[in-house]
C-alpha positions in Angstrom: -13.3 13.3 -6.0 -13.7 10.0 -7.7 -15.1 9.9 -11.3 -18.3 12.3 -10.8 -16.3 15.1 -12.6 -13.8 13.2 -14.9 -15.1 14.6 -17.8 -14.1 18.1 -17.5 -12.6 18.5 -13.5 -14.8 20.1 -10.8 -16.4 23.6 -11.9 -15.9 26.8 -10.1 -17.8 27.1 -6.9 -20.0 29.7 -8.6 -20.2 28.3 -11.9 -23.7 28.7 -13.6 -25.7 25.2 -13.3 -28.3 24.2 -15.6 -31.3 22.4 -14.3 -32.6 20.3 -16.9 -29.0 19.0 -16.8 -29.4 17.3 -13.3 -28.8 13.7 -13.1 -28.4 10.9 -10.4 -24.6 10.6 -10.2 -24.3 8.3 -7.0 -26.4 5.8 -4.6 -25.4 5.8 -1.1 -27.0 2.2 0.7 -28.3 1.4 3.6 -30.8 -0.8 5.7 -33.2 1.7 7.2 -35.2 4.4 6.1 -33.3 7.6 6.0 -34.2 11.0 7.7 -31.8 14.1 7.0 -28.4 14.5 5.5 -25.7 17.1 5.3 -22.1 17.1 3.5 -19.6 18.2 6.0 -17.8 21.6 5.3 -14.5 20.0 3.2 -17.2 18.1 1.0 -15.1 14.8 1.6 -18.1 13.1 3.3 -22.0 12.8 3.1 -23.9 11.7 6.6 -27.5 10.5 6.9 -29.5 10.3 9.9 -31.4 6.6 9.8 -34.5 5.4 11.7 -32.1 2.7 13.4 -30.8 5.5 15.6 -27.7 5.1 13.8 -26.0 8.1 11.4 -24.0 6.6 8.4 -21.2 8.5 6.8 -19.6 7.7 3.2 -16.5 9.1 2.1 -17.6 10.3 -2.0 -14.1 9.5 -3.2 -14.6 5.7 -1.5 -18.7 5.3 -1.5 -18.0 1.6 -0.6 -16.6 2.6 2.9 -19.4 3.2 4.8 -19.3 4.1 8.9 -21.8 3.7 11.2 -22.0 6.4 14.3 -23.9 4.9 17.0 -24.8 6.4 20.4 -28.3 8.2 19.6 -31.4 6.2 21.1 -33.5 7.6 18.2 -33.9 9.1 14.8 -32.0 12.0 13.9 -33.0 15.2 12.1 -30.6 17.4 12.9 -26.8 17.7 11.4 -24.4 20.4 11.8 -20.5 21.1 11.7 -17.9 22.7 13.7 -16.1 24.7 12.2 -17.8 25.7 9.5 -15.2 27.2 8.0 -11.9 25.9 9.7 -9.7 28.8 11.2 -6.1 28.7 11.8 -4.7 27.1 15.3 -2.2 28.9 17.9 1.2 28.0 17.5 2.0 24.7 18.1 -1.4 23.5 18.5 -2.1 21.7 15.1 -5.4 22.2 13.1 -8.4 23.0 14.5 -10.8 19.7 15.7 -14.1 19.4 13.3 -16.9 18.3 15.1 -20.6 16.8 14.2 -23.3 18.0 16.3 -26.3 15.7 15.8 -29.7 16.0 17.6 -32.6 13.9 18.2 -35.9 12.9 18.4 -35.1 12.0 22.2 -34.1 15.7 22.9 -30.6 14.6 22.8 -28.0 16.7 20.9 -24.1 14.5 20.8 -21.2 15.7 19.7 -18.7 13.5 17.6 -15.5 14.0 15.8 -16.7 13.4 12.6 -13.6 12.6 10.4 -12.2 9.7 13.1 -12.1 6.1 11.2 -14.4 5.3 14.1 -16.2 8.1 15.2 -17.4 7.8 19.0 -19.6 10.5 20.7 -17.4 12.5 23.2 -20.4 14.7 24.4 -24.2 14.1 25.2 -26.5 17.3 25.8 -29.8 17.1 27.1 -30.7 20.1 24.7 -35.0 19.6 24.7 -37.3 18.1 26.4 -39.4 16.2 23.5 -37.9 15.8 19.8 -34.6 18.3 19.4 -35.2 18.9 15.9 -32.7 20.9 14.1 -29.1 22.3 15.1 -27.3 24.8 13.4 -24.4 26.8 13.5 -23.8 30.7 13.7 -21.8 31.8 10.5 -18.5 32.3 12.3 -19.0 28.9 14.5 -18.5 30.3 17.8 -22.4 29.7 18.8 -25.0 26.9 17.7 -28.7 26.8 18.0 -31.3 24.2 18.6 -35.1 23.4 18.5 -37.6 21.5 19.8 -41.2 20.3 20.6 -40.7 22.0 24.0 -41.6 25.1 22.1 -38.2 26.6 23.0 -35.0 27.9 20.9 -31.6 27.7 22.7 -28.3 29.2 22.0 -24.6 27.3 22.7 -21.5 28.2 23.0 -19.6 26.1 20.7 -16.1 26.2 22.9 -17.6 24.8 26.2 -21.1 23.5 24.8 -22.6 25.7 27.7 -26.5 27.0 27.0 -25.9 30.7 26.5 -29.7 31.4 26.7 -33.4 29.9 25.4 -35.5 31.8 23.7 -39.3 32.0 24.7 -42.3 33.0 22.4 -43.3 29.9 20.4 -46.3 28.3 22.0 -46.3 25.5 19.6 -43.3 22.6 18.8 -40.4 24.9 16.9 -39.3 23.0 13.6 -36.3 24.7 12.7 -33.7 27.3 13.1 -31.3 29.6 11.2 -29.0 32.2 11.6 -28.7 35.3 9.3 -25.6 35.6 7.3 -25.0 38.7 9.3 -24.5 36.3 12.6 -26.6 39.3 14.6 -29.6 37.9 14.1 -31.4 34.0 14.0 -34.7 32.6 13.4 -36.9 30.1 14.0 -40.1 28.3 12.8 -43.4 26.3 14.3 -45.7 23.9 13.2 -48.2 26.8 12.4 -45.9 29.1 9.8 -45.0 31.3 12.6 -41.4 32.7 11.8 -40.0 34.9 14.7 -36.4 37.1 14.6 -34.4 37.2 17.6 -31.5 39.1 18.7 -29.2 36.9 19.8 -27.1 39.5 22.0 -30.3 40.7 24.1 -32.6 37.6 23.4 -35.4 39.5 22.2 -38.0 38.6 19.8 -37.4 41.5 17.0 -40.5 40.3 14.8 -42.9 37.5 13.3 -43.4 36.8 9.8 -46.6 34.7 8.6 -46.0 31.5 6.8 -49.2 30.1 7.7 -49.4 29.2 4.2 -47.9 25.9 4.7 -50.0 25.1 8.0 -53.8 23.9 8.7 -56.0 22.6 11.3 -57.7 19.7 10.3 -61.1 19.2 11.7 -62.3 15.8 10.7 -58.9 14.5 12.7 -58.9 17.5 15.1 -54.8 17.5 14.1 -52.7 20.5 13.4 -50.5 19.3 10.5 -47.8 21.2 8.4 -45.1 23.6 9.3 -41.6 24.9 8.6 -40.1 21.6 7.3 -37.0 23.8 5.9 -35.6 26.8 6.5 -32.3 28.3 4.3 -31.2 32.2 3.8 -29.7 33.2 0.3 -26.0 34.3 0.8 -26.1 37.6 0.9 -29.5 37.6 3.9 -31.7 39.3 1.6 -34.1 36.3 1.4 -35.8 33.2 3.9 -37.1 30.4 2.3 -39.1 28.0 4.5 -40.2 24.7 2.7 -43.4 22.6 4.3 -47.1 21.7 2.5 -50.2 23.7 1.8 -53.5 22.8 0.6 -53.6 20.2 3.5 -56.8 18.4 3.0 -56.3 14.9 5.0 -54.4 15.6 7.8 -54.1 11.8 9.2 -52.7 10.6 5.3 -50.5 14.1 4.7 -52.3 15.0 1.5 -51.4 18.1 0.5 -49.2 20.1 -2.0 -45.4 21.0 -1.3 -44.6 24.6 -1.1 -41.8 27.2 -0.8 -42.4 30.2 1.2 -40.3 33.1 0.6 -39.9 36.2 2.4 -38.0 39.6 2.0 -35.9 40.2 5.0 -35.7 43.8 5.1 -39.6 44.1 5.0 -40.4 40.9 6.5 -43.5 40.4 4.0 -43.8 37.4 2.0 -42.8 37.6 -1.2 -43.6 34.4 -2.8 -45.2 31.2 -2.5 -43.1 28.7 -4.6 -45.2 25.8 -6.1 -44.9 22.9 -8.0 -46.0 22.7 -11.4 -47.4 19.9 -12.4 -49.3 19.7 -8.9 -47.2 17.1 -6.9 -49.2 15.6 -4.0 -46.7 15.6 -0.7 -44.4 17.5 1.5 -41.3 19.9 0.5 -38.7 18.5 3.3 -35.6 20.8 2.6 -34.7 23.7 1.1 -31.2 25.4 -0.5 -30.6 28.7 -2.3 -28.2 27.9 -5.1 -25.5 30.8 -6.2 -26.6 31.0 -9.4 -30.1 32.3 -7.9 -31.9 29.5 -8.3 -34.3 28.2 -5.4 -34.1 24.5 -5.1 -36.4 22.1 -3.2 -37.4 18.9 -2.6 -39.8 16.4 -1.1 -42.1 13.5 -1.0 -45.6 12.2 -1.7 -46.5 10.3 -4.4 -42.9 9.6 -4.7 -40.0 11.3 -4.7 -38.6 14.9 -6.2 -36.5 17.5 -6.5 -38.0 20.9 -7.8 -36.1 24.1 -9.0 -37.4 27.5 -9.1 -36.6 31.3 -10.1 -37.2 33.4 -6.9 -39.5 35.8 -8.8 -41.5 33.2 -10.4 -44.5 31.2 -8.3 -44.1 27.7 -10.5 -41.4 25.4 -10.7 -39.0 25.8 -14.0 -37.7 22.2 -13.8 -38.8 19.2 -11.9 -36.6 16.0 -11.3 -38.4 12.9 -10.5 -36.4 11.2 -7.8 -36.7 7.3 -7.0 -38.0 6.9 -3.7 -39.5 9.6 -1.2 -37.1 12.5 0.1 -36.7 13.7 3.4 -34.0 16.1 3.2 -31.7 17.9 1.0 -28.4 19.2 1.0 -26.1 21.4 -1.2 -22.1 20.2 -1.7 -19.9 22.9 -0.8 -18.6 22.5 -4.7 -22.5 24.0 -5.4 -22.2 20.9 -8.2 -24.1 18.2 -6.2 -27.1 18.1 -4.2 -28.4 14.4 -1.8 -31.5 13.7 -1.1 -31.7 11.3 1.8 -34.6 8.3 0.8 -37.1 6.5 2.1 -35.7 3.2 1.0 -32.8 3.7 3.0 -30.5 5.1 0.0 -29.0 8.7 -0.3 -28.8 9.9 -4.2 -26.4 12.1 -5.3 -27.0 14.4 -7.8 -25.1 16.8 -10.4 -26.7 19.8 -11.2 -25.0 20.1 -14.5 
């Protein structure tokens, strides 16, 4: 896929990376300030969500052809793609259609075919009442899930888009959602660190785990301020990593440190707080678990970065200093590349090695 790999062909999905190897590769351009990101599941394209309302997507193998999606009435946070993994049609009844689900700061969640030369949005949801703030798809894409500041979590069917059920129990704005790798079970985060499980056959609330870590009440601005920025599972479900900012100090000018929370799934206790080492001053905005085992972050601040740790180990191994401040982060499907989304309206693609 153009010349990123021309040296010695794309690696092995699995391959090893090495860190201190990482290196920008590609920048992405736009005009506004950009939000999230995600690469869709065949790893042709990479989509940002802009504070325009609009979503850009760039082909990697033609980063000159960029598409604008327009339809959302506000900035966009959450990305997500069905299938995840395509699966074969009927007889007769060609490939499968890949869809992007995108949701909103309006509470809107649209639906778009996301490889059409002009995508257009063939579905609006009023998912939230408030900012919907992350979507995300169950691992064998027959369901999706959303959040939002109406403290709720609600489950789709990804056939007819119809709400299968909301989950209660929040009683602060939910940041983000994931499912376990097992599809039984999904979880969700708040703006004060609280992680609950829910069953997603019988709806109940299974447990809470405590990443208050990366929340605190202000009380010079009387502002709550932090929570579950991130939230990713390691691919085999045996650890949540939740990304945010601890050792808030000014609330109003988000001065604070960025930090990784980890937990052990089968206890539900935390098992480490990831930090970054030097101290960087800012917020860790996503969060991915590469194969190799690595724990990688990153974030903005005083800047920009991207942050790579051992899961066993509190302090960063290996920091990258990145341009321009990150609000996002996603992992290729290759594992190879990583984009951070910018503030200066440019997404940065990276090789790991």
């Amino acid at each position: 896929m153009s010349g990123l790999f021309s040296r010695s062909g794309p690696p092995s999905p699995d391959g090893q990376i090495t860190p201190t190897r990482t290196r920008m590769a590609l920048e992405l351009r736009h005009t506004s300030p950009l939000i999230s990101c995600r690469f869709d599941p065949t790893g042709r394209y990479v989509f940002a969500g802009a504070q325009d309302n609009s979503i850009l997507r760039w082909e990697l193998a033609a980063p000159n052809t960029k598409v604008a999606l327009a339809g959302h009435r506000s900035w966009v946070r959450g990305l997500a793609f069905l299938p995840l993994t395509p699966t074969p049609s009927p007889p007769g009844r060609g490939e499968v259609a890949r869809k992007l689900l995108s949701s909103d700061y309006n509470g809107k969640l649209l639906v778009w075919p996301f490889d059409a030369a002009t995508p257009t949005a063939e579905r609006t949801i009023d998912a939230h009442q408030g900012f919907a703030r992350a979507v995300v798809v169950s691992p064998d894409s027959t369901k999706f899930a959303t959040c939002g500041n109406d403290n709720l979590v609600k489950l789709w069917n990804a056939t007819d888009f119809a709400l299968i059920r909301a989950f209660e129990g929040h009683t602060c704005h939910v940041y983000n959602v994931a499912f376990h790798p097992d599809g039984r079970h999904l979880v969700s985060g708040d703006l004060r660190g609280n992680i609950k499980q829910w069953d997603i056959q019988t709806g109940r609330e299974t447990r809470t785990m405590d990443a208050s870590v990366i929340f605190r009440y202000d009380p010079t601005f009387r502002a709550d301020h932090g929570g579950v920025r991130s939230m990713s599972f390691n691919a085999d479900g045996s650890l949540l990593a939740c990304a945010g900012i601890t050792n808030v100090s000014n609330a109003f000018a988000g001065i604070g440190n960025p930090a990784v929370v980890l937990f052990n799934w089968q206890t539900g206790q935390r098992s480490q707080v990831l930090r970054v080492l030097p101290a960087f001053q800012g917020t860790a905005w996503g969060v991915v678990f590469h194969p190799s085992g690595y724990v990688i972050g990153a974030g903005a601040g005083n800047g920009g970065g991207i942050w790579f740790w051992r899961p066993t180990e509190a302090n960063s191994i290996h920091n990258v200093t990145v341009p321009n401040n990150a609000r996002d982060l996603a992992i290729h499907p290759d594992n190879r590349r990583l984009a951070v989304p910018c503030f200066d309206g440019v997404v940065r693609i990276y090789e790991l090695s």
